[in-house]
C-alpha positions as CSV (number, residue, x, y, z in Angstrom):
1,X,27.4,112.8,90.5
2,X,30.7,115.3,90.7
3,X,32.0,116.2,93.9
4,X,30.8,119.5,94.3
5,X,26.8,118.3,93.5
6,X,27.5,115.7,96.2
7,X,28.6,118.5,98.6
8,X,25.7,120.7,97.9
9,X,23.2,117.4,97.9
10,X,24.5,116.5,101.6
11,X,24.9,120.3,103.0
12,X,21.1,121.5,102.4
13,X,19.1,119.0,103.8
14,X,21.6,118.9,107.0
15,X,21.4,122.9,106.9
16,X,17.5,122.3,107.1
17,X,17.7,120.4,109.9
18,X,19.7,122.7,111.7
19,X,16.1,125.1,111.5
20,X,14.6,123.7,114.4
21,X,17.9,124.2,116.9
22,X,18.6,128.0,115.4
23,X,14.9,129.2,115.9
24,X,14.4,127.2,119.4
25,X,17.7,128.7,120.7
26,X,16.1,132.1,120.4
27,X,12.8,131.5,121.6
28,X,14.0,129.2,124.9
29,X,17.2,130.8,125.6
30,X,16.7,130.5,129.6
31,X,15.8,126.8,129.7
32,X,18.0,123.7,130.1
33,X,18.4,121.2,127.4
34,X,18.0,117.4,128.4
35,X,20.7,114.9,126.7
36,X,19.7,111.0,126.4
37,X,22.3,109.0,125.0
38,X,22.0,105.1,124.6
39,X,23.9,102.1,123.3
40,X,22.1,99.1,122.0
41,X,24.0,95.6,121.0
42,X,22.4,93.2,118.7
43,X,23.1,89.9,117.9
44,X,20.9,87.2,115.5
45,X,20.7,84.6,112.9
46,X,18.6,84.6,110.3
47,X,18.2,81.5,107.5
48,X,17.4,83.9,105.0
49,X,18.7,87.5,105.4
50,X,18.1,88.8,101.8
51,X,14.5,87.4,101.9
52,X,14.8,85.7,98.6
53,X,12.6,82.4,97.5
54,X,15.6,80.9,95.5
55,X,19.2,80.3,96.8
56,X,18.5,81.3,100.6
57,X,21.8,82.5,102.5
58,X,21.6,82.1,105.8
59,X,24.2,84.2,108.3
60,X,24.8,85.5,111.9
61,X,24.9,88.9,112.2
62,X,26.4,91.3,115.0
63,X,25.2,94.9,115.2
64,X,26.5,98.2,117.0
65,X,23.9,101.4,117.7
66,X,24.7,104.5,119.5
67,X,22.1,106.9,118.9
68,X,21.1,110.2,121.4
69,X,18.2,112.4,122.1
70,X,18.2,115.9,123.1
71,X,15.5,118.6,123.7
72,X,14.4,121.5,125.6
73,X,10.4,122.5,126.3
74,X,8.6,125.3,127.0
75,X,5.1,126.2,127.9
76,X,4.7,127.5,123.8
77,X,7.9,125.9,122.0
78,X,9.4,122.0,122.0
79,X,12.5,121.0,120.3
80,X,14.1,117.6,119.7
81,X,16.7,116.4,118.4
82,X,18.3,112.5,117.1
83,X,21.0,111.0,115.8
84,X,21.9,107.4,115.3
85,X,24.4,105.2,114.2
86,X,24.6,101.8,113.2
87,X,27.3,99.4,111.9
88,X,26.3,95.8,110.7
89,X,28.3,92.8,110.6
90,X,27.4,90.0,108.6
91,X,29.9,86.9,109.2
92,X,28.4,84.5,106.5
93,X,27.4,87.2,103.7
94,X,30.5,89.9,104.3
95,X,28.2,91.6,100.8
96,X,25.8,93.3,103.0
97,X,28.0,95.0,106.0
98,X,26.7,98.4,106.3
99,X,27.2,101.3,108.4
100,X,23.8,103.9,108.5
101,X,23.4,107.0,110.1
102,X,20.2,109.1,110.7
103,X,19.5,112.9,111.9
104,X,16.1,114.3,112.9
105,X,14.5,117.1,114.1
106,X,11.3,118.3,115.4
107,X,10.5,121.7,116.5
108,X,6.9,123.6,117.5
109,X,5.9,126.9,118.9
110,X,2.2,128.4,119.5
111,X,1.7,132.0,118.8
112,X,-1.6,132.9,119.5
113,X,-4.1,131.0,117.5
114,X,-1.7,129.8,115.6
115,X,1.2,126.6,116.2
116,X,3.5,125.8,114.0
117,X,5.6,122.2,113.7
118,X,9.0,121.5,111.6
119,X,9.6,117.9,111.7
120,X,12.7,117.2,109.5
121,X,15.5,113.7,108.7
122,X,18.2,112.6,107.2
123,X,18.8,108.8,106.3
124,X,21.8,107.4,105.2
125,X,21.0,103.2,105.4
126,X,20.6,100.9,103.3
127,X,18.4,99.5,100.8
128,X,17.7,95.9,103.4
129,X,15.7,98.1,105.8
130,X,14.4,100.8,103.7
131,X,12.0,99.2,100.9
132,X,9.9,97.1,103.6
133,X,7.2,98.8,102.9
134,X,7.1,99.4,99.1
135,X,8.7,97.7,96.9
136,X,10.3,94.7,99.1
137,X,13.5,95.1,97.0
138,X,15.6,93.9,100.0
139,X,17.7,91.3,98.3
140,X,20.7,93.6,98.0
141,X,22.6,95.9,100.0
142,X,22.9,99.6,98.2
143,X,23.3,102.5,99.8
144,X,20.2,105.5,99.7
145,X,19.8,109.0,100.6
146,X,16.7,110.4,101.9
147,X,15.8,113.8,102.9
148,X,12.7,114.6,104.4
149,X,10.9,118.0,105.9
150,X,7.6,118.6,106.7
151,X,6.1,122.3,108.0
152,X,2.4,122.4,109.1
153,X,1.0,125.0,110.5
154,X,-2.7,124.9,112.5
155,X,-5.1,127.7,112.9
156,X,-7.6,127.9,115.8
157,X,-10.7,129.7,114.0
158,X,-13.3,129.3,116.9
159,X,-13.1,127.5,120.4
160,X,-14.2,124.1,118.3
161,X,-13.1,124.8,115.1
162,X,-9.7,124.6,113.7
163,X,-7.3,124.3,110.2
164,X,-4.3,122.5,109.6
165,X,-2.0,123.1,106.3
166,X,0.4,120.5,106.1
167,X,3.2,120.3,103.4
168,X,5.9,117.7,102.5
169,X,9.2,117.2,100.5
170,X,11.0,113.8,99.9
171,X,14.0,113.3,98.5
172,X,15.5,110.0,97.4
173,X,18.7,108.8,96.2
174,X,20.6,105.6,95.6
175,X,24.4,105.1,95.0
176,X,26.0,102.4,92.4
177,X,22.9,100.7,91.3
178,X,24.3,100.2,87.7
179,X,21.7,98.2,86.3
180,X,19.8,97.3,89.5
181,X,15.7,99.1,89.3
182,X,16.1,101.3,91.6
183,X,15.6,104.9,90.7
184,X,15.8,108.4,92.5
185,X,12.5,109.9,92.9
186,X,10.7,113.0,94.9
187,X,7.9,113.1,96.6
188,X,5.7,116.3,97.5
189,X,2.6,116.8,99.3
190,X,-0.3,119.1,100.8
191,X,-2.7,118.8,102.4
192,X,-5.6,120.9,104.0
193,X,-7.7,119.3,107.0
194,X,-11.0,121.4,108.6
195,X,-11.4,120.3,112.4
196,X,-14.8,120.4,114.3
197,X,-15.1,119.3,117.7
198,X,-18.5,117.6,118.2
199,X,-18.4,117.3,121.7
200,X,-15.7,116.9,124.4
201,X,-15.0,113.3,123.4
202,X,-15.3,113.4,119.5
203,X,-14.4,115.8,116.6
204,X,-15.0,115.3,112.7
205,X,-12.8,116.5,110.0
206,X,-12.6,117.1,106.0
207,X,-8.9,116.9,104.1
208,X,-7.9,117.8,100.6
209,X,-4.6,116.3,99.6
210,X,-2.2,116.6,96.6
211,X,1.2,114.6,95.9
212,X,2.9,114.9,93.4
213,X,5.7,112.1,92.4
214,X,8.6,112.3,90.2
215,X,11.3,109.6,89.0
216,X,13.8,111.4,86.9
217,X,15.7,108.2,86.0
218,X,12.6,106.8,84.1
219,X,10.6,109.8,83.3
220,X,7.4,109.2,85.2
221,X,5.7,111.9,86.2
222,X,2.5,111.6,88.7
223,X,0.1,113.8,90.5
224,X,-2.8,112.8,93.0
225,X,-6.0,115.1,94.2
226,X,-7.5,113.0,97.0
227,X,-11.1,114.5,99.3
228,X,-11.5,112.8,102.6
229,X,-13.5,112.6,105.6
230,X,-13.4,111.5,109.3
231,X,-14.0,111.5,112.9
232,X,-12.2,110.6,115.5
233,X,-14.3,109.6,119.4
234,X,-12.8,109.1,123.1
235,X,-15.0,105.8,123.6
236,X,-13.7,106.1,127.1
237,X,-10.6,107.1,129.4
238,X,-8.6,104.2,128.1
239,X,-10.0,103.5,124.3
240,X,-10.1,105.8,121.6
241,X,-10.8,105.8,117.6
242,X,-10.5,107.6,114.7
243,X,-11.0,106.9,110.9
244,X,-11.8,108.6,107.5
245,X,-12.3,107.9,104.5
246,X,-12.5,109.2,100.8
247,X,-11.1,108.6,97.2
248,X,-8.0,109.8,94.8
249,X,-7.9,110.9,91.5
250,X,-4.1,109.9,89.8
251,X,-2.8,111.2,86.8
252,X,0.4,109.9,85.2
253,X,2.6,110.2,82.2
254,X,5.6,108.7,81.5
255,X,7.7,108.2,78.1
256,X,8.0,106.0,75.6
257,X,9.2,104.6,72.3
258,X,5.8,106.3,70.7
259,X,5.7,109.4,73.0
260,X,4.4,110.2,76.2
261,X,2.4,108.2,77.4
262,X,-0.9,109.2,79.8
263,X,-2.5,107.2,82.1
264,X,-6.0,108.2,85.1
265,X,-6.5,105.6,87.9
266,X,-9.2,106.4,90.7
267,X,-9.4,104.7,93.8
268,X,-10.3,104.6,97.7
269,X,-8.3,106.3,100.6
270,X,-8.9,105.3,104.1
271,X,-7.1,104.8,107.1
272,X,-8.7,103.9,110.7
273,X,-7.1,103.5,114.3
274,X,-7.3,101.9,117.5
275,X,-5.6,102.8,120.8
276,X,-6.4,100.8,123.8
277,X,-4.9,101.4,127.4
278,X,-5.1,98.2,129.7
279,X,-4.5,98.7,133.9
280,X,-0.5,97.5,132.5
281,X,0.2,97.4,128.9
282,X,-1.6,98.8,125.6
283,X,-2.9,98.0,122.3
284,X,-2.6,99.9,119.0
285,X,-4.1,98.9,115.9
286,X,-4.1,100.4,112.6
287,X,-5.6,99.8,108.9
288,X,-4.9,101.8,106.2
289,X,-5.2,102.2,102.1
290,X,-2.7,105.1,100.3
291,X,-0.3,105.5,97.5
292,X,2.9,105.4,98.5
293,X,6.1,106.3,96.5
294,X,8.5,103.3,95.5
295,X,12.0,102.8,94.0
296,X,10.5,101.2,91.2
297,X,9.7,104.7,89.5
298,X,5.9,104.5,90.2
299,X,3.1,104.8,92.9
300,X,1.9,101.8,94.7
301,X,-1.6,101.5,95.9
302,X,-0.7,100.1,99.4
303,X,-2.7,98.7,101.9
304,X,-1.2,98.0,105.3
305,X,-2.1,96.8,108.7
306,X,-0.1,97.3,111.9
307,X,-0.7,96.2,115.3
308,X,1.6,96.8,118.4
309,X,0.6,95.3,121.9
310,X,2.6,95.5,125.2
311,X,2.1,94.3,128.4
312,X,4.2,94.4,131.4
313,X,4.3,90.2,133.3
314,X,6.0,91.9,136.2
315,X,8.2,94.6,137.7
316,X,11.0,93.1,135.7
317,X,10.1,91.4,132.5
318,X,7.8,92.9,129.4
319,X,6.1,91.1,126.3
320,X,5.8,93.2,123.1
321,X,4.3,91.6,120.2
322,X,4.5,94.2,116.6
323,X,2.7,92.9,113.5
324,X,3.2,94.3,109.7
325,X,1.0,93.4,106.9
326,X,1.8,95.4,103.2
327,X,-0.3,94.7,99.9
328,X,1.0,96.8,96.9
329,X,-0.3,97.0,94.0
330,X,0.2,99.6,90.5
331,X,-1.9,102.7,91.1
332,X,-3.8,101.8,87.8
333,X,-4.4,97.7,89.1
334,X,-3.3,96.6,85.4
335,X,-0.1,94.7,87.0
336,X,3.3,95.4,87.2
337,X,6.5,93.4,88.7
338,X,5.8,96.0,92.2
339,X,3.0,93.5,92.8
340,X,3.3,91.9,96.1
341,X,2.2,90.8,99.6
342,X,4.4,91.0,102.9
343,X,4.0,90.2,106.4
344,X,5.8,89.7,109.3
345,X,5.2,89.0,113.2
346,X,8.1,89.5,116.0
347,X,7.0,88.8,119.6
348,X,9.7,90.1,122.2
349,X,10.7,89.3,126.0
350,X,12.4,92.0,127.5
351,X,14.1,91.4,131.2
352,X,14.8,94.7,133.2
353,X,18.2,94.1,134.7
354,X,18.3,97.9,136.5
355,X,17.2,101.1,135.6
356,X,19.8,101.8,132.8
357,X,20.3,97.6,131.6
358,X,17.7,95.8,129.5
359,X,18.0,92.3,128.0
360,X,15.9,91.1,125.4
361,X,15.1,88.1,123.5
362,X,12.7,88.2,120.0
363,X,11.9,85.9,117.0
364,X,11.4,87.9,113.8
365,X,8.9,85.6,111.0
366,X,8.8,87.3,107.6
367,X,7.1,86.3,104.1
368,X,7.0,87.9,101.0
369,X,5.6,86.8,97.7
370,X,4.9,88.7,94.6
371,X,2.5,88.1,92.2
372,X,4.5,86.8,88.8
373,X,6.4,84.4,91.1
374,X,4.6,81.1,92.0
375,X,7.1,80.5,95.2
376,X,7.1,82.9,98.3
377,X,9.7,84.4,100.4
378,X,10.2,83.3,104.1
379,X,12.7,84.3,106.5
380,X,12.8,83.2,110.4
381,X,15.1,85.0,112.8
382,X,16.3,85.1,116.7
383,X,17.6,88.5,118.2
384,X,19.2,89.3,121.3
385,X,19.6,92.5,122.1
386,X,21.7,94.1,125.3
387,X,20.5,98.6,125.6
388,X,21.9,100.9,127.9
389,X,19.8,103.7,128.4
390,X,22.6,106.2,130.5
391,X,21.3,108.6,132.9
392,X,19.8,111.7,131.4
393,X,21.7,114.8,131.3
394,X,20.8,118.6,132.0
395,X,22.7,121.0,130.0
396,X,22.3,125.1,130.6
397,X,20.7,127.3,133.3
């Protein structure tokens, strides 16, 4: 890529993201904006950083984050804003230093019956974060691009009825992979959800979706119709749940030595959720079955489990335990080298040394195995972590 495509690549997802701060500054000029900044310091050892079953490396790592919030609300419009940046030291595997930055934006304003929500990013990191949760190609440290925006806008038809039109663009890029599989892809979607409130406490829905995936590098072209439906119910002031269900109709094509090849796959959608409020602490759990967009140049079938619990032991100290389960398989479930399982489980004490100081302590247990390899992945790891949250800032009238 010349110089000039890289400019233009960079300046119009970051003149996107600008959206939300142009339109908000003309719709909440009197209001003061509210800045956050905070610094975290990291420091761990892990006895196998790159996640690998064969020829384990095993290093200490240091890490730097500044990242800052910023917003302004209103009684019809919200904006806020993020930015982080990180810079990773490995001592014993200098290979995978890395530097990422990140830039977000969310913006929303009610007119009416109508609200509408921008939610944009923009990811510069690295590929030993960002394939978690699709392909697990974590073993080596590449650098990717990913722009993201997503406009939705929601119609109030009656006092219990409602519509919501949601659409998405993702953008994905990697640098210097020479030979390495992972290709450049986008990702689009829509989707069209019809809201009915049942009763104070629960409310049923219907959803059409389409996505459409793309990986230029290897030709595949994919698009997905999926029909779902749902309900969500306020069991009671501290437990809610929702779920819904439906199925997906995927179409593929993608070329080869004998022409393009063409490909139909069906399968279920679902995806269901638990949210539980204790006296002190909380519970969120969360089960779900989609396709998800890899760097592999296809769609993964993906199911995935997640389950955060926190609970406060005193004035002073906090337990957090976060749980990730991932199963991927091809869209068409005839096989492919994107077949895999991955979990991991990272319980955390966090000591409260004053309002601003926090000190915390966390093991990190990861394992990974894929499906044409008889050995599987696993990867233990201690973190402590130092944040300073400074005080927040008001900024305007």
């Amino acid at each position: 890529m010349d110089k000039q495509a890289e400019r233009t690549r960079l300046s119009f997802p970051l003149g996107l993201l600008c959206l939300p701060l142009v339109l908000g500054s003309s719709i909440v000029v009197a209001e003061q904006w509210y800045v956050e900044p905070r610094a975290i310091l990291e420091t761990y050892y892990d006895d196998n950083v790159r996640l690998t079953s064969r020829d384990e490396r095993n290093t200490s790592v240091a890490n730097v984050q500044a990242d800052v919030k910023a917003g302004r609300r209103t009684e019809i419009s919200d904006i806020q804003l993020g930015a982080r940046l990180t810079s990773s030291q490995y001592f014993e595997a200098s290979d995978l230093d890395e530097t990422d930055g990140s830039l977000n934006a969310l913006a929303s304003y009610r007119l009416g019956r109508s609200s509408f929500k921008l939610n944009g990013a923009f990811d510069y990191d690295s590929t030993l974060t960002s394939e978690v949760a699709t392909s697990g190609y974590v073993q080596v440290n590449k650098r990717r691009q990913r722009f993201y925006i997503e406009p939705t806008w929601t119609y109030q038809l009656t006092p219990r009825a409602s519509a919501e039109m949601t659409l998405s663009y993702e953008d994905i890029a990697y640098e210097d992979v020479d030979v390495i599989p992972l290709y450049n892809y986008d990702y689009a979607t829509a989707g069209l959800t019809f809201i009915y409130a049942l009763s104070e406490r629960s409310q049923a829905f219907a959803r059409a979706t389409f996505d459409r995936y793309e990986a230029s590098d290897v030709g595949l072209k994919s698009e997905s119709t999926g029909l779902l439906l749902g309900a969500s119910y306020q069991l009671s002031e501290t437990l809610s749940a929702s779920a819904y269900a439906g199925v997906r109709q995927t179409s593929s094509e993608v070329p080869t030595w004998l022409g393009v090849l063409k490909s139909d796959s069906s399968g279920p959608l679902f995806q269901f959720e638990l949210n539980k409020s204790f006296e002190v602490g909380s519970l969120n759990f969360s089960a779900a079955r989609s396709m998800l967009p890899s760097s592999n140049g296809e769609l993964l079938d993906t199911t995935s489990l997640a389950l955060a619990f926190n609970y406060p032991l005193s004035p002073k100290w906090n337990f957090r335990l976060d749980a990730d389960f991932y199963r991927n398989r091809s869209e068409d479930d005839a096989g492919s080298s994107s077949d895999r399982d991955y979990a991991s489980v990272a319980p955390r004490f966090e000591l409260k040394l004053s309002e601003e100081l926090r000190l915390a302590l966390s093991y990190r247990y990861r394992w990974q195995k894929y499906e044409l390899s008889d050995e599987a992945a696993v990867s233990n790891s201690i973190h402590l972590y130092l944040t300073y949250v400074f005080p927040q800032t008001l900024i305007g009238k």
